[in-house]
C-alpha positions as MATLAB code, in Angstrom:
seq = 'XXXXXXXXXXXXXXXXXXXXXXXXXXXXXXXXXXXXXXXXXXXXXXXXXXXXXXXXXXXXXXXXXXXXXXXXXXXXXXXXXXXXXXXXXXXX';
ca = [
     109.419  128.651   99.439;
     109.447  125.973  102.558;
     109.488  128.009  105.714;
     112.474  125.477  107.268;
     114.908  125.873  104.176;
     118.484  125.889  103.666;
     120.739  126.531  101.016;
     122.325  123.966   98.628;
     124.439  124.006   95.418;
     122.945  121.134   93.311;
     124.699  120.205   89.599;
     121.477  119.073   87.227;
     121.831  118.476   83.413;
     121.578  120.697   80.845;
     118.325  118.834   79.550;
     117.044  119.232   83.375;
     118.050  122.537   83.175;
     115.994  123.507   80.119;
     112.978  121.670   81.411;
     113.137  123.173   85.042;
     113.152  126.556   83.684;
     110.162  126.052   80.984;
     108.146  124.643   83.681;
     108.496  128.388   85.467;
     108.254  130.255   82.568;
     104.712  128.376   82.258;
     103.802  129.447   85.973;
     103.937  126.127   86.839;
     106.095  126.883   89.812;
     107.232  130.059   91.033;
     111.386  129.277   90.788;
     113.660  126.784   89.983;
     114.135  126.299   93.873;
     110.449  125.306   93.909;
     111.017  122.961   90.635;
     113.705  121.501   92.640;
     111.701  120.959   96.001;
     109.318  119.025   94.192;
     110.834  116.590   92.367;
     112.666  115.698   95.923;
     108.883  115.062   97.455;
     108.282  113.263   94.505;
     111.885  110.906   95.073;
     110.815  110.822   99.199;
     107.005  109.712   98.667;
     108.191  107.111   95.977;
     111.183  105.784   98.350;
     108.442  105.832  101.310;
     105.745  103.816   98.722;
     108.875  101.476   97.779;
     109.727  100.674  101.393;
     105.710  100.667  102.526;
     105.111   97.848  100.010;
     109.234   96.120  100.810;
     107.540   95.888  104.292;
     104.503   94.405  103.400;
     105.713   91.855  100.942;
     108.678   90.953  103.668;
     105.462   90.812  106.260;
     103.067   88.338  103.697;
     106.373   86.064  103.067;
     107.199   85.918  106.680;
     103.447   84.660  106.766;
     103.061   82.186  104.456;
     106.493   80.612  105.482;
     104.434   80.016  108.699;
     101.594   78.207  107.147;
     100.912   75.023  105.749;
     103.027   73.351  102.829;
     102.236   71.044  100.160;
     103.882   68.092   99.014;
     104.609   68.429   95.059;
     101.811   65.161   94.652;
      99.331   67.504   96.718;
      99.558   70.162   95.160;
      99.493   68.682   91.706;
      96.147   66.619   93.167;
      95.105   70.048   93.877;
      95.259   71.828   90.707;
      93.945   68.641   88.981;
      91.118   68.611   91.534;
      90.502   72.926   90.355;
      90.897   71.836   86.640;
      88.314   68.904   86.783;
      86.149   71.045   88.362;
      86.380   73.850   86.490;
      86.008   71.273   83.196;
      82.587   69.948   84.939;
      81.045   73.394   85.444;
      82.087   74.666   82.104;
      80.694   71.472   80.791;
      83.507   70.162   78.941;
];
């Protein structure tokens, strides 16, 4: 058990339930309190992952609002230009 703990009354499903306690009866973990403490690390390290990559993605938008836009004609010279190429070296 977590040295800093306090008590809480959580409601869980009966399926939850059922699994919780087969996962102690394996020796997985030593009580359902344990069961319990880890699938909250697991929620907190996916919500920290979730707003690690929010952050970056707001960070890379923020970026490439900054830079340099293309016209609709560049761009489609552009991807003509990468096609043509591509074409040439493949020969086609």
């Amino acid at each position: 058990m977590i040295a800093d703990s306090v008590k809480a009354s959580v409601s869980i499903s009966v399926q939850q339930d059922s699994f919780a306690r087969k996962l102690v009866e394996e020796g997985r973990y030593a009580d359902l309190s344990e069961v319990v403490q880890r699938g909250l690390e697991l929620v907190r390290e996916e919500t920290e992952m979730k707003d690690d990559n929010r952050e970056k993605l707001r960070a890379l938008l923020e970026s490439r609002m900054r830079g340099e836009f293309l016209t609709v004609g560049e761009s489609d010279a552009q991807i003509a230009a990468m096609i043509a190429k591509k074409r040439a070296a493949l020969g086609l």
